[in-house]
N, CA and C atoms as a LAMMPS dump frame, in Angstrom:
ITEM: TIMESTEP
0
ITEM: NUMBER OF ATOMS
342
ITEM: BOX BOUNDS ff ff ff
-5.0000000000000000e+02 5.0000000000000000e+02
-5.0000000000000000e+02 5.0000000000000000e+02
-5.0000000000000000e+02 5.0000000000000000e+02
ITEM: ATOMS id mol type element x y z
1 1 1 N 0.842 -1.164 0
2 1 2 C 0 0 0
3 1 3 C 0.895 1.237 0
4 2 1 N 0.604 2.407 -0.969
5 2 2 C 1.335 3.583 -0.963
6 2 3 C 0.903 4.557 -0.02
7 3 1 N 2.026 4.982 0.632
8 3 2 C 1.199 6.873 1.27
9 3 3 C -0.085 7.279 0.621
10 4 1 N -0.412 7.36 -0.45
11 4 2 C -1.27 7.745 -1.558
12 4 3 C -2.773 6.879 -1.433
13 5 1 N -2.3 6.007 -1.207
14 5 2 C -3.122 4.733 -0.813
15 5 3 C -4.077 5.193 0.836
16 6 1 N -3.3 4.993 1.184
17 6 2 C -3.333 5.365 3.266
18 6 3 C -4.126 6.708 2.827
19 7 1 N -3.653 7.823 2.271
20 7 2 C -4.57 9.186 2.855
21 7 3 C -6.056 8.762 1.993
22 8 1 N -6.119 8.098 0.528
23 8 2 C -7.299 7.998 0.365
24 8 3 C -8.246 7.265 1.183
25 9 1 N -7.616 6.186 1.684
26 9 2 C -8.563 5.44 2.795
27 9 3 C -8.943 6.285 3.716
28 10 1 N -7.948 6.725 4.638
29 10 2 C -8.384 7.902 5.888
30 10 3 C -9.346 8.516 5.522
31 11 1 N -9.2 9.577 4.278
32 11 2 C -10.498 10.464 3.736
33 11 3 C -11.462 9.655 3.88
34 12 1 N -11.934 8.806 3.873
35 12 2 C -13.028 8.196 3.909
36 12 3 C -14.084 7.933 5.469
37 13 1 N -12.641 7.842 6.185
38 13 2 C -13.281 8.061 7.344
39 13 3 C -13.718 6.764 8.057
40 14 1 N -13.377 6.804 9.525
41 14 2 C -13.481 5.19 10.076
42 14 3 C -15.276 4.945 9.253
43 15 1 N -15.083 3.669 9.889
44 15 2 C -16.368 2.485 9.101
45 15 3 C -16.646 1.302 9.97
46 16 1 N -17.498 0.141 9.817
47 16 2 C -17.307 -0.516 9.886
48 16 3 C -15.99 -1.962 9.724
49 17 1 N -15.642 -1.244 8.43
50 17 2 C -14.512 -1.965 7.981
51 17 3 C -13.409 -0.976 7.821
52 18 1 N -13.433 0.357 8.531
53 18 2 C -12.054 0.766 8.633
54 18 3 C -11.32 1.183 10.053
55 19 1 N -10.858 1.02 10.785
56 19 2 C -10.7 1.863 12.081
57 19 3 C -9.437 2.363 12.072
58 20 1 N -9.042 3.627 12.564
59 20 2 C -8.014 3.991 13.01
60 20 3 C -7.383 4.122 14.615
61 21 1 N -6.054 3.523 14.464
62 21 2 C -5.542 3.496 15.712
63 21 3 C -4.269 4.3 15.814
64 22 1 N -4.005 5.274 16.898
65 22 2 C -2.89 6.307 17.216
66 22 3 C -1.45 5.47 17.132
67 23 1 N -1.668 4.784 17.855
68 23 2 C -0.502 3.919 18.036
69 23 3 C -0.674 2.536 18.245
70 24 1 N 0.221 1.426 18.564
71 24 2 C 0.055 0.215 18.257
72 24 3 C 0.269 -0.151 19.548
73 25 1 N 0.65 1.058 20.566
74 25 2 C -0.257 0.424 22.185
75 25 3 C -1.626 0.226 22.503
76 26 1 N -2.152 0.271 21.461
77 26 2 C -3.701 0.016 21.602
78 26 3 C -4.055 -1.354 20.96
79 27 1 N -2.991 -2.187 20.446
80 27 2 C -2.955 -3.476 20.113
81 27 3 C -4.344 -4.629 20.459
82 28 1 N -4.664 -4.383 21.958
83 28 2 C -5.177 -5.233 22.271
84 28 3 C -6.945 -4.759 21.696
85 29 1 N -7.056 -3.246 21.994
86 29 2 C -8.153 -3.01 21.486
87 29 3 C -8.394 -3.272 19.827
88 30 1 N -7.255 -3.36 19.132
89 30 2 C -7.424 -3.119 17.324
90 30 3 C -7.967 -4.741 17.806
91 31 1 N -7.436 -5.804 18.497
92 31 2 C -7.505 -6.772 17.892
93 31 3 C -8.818 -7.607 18.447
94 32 1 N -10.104 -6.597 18.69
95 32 2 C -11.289 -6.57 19.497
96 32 3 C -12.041 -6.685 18.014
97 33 1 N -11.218 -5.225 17.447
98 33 2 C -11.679 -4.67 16.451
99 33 3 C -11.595 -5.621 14.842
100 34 1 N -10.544 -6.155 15.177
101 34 2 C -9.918 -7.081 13.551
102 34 3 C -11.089 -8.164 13.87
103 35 1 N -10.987 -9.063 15.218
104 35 2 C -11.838 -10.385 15.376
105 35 3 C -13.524 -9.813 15.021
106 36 1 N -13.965 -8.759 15.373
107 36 2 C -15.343 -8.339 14.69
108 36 3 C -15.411 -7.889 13.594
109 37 1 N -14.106 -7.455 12.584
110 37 2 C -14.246 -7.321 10.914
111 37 3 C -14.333 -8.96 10.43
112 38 1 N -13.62 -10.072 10.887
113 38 2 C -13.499 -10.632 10.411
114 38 3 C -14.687 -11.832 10.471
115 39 1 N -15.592 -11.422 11.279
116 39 2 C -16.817 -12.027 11.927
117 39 3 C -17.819 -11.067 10.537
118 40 1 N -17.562 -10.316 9.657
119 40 2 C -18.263 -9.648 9.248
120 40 3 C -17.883 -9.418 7.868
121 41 1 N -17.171 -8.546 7.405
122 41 2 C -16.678 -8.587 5.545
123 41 3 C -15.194 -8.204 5.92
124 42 1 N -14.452 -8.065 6.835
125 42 2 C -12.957 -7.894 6.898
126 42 3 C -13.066 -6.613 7.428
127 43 1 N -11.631 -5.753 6.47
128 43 2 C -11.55 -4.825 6.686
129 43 3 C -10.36 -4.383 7.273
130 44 1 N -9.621 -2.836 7.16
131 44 2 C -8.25 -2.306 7.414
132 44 3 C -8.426 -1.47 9.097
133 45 1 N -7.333 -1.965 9.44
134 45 2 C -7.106 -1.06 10.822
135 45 3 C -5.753 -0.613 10.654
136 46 1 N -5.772 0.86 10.812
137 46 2 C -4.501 1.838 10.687
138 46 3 C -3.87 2.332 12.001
139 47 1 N -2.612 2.074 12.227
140 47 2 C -1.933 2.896 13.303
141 47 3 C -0.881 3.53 12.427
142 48 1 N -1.203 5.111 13.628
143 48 2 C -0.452 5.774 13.53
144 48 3 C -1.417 6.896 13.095
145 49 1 N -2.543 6.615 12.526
146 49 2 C -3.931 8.002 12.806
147 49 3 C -4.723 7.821 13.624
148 50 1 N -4.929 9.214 14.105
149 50 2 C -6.166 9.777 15.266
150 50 3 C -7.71 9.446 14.901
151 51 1 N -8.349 9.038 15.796
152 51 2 C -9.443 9.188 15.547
153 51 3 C -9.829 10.37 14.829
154 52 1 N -9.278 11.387 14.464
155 52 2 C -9.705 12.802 13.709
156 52 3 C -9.582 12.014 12.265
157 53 1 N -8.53 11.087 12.461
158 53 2 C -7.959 10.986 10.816
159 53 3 C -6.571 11.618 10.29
160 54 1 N -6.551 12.302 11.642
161 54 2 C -4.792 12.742 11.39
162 54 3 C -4.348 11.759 11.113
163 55 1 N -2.97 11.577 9.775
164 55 2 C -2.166 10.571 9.999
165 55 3 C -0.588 11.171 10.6
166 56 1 N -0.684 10.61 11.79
167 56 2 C 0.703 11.059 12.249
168 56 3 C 1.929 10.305 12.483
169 57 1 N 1.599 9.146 11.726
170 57 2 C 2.646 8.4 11.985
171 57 3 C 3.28 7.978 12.959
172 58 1 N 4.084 6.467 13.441
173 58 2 C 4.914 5.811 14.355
174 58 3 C 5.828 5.224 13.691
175 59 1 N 7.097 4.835 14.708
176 59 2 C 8.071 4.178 14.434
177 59 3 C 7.563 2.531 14.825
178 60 1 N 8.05 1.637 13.515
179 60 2 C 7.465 0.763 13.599
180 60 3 C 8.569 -0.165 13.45
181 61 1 N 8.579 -0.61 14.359
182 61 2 C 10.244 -1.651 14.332
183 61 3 C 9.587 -2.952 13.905
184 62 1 N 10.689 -3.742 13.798
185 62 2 C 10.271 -5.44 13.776
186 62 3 C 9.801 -6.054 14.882
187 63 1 N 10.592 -5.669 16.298
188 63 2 C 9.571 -5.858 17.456
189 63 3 C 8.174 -5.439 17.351
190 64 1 N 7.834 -4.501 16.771
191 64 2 C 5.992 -3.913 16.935
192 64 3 C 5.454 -5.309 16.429
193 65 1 N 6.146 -5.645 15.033
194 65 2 C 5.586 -6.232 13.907
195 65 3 C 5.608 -7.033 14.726
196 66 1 N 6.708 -8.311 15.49
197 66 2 C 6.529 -9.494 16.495
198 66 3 C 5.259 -9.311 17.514
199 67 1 N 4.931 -8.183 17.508
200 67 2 C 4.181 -7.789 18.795
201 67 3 C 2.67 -8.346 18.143
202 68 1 N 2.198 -7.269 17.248
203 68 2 C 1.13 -7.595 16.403
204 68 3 C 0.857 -8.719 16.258
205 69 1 N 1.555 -9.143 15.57
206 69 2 C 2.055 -10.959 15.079
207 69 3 C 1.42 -11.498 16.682
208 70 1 N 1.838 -11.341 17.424
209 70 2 C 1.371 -12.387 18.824
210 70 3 C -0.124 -11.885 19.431
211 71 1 N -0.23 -10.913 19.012
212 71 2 C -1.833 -10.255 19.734
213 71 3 C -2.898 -10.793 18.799
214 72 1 N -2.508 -11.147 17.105
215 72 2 C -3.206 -11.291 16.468
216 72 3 C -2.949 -13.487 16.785
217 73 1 N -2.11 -14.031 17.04
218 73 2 C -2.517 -15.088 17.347
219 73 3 C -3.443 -15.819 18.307
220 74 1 N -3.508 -14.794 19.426
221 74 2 C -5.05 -14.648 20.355
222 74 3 C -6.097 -15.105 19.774
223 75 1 N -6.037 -14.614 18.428
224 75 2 C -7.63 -15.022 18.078
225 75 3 C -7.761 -16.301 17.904
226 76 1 N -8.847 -16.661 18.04
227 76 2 C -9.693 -18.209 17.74
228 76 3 C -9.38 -18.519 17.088
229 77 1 N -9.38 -19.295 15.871
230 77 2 C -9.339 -19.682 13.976
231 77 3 C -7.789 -18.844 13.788
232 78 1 N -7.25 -19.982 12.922
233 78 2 C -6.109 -19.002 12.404
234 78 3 C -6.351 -18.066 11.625
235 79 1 N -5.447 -17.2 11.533
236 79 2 C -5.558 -16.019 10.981
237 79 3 C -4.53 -15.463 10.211
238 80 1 N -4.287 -14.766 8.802
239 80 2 C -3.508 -14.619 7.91
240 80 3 C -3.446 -13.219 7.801
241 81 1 N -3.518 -12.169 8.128
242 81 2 C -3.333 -10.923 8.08
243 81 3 C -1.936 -10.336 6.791
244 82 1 N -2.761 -9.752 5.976
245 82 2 C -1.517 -8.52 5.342
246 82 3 C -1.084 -7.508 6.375
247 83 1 N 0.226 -7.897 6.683
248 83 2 C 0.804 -6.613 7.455
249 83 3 C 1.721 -6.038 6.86
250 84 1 N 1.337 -4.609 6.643
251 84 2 C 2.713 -3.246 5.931
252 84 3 C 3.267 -2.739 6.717
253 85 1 N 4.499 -2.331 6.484
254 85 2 C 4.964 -0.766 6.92
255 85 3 C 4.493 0.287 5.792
256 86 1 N 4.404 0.989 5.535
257 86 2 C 4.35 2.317 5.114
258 86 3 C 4.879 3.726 5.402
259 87 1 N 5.804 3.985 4.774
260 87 2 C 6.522 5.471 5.507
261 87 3 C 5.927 6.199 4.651
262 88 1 N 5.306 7.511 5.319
263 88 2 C 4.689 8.078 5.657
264 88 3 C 5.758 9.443 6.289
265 89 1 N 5.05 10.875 5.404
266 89 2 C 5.508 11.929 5.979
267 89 3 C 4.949 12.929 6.832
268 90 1 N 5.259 12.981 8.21
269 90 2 C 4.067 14.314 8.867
270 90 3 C 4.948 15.577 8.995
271 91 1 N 3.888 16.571 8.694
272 91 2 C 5.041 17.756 8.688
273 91 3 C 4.603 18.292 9.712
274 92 1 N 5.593 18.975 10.68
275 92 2 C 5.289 19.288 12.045
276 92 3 C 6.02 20.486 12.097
277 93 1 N 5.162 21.656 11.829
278 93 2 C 5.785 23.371 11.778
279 93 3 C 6.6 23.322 10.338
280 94 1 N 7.644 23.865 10.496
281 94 2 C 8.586 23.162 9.718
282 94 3 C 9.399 22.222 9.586
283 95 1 N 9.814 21.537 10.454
284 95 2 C 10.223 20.304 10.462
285 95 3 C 9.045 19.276 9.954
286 96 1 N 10.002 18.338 8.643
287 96 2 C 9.452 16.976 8.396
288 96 3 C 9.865 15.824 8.918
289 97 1 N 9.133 15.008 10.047
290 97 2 C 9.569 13.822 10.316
291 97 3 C 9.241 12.486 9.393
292 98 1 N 9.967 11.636 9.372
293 98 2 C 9.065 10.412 8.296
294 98 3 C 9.085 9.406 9.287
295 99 1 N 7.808 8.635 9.092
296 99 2 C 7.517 7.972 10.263
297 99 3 C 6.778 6.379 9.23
298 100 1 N 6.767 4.947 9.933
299 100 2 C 6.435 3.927 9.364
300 100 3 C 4.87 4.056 10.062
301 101 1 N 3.794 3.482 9.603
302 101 2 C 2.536 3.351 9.772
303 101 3 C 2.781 1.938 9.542
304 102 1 N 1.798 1.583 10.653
305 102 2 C 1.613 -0.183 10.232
306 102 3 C 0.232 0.136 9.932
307 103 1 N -0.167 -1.185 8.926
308 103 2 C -1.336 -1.382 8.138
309 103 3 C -1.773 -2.626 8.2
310 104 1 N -2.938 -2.816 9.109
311 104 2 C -3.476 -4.45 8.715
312 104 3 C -4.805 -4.591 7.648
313 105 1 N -5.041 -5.362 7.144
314 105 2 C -5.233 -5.813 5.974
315 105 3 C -5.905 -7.172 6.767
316 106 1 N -7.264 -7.355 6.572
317 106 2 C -8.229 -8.476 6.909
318 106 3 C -8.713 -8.761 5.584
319 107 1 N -8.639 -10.031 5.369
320 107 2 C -9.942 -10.456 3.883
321 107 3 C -11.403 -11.258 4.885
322 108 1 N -12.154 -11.205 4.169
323 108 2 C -13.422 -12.497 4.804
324 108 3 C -13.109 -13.389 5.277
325 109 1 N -13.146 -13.596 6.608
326 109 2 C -12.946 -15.028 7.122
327 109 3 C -13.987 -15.191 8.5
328 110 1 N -14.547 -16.12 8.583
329 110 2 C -15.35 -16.44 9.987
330 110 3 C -14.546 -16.508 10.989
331 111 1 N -14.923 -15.879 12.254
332 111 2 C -14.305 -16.383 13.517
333 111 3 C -15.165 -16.073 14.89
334 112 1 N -14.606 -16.718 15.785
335 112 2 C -15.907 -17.241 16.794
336 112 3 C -15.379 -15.751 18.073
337 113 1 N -14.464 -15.784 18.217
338 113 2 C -14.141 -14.739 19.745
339 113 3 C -12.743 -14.42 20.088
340 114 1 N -12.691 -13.318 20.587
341 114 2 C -10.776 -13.109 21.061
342 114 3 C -10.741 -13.441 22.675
């Protein structure tokens, strides 16, 4: 998925099948959120935007990604998730920081509970 990609989704605005998350300390809640997309038609959960839809980006190491990876094995039924990085630019005054956004990526799949 491109930067380009990410702001058109945001514009759109959370959904049923979209939610945004600030950061990926909220792990346990996205993955409340992924097990009820996937109980339903799927659907993308974004960290690193505000509930406004700001995208402000996080640093997203390979630990996050291990992290994700284990919150998302919680769930019931296995589960196959597309996971991105995406760098991503926020401009802050004048200073530009570039920051990785993680991106999950649900297709249709049944599942019973987290």
């Amino acid at each position: 998925m491109t930067p380009e990609q990410i702001k058109a989704l945001v514009a759109k605005g959370e959904s049923e099948t979209l939610e945004f998350k600030l950061s990926t300390g909220r792990r346990s809640d996205a993955m409340k959120t992924v097990c009820a997309m996937l109980n339903q038609r799927g659907g993308h959960v974004l960290f690193g935007v505000s509930p406004e839809g700001r995208i402000e980006g996080q640093q997203v190491s390979d630990r996050t990604i291990e992290q994700l990876s284990s919150e998302i094995r919680n769930i019931e039924s296995q589960v196959f998730p597309s996971i991105e990085r995406v760098r991503v630019k926020v401009v802050l005054g004048i200073f530009r920081k570039f920051k990785f956004s993680a991106f999950l990526q649900f297709q249709d799949q049944r599942l019973m509970s987290l």
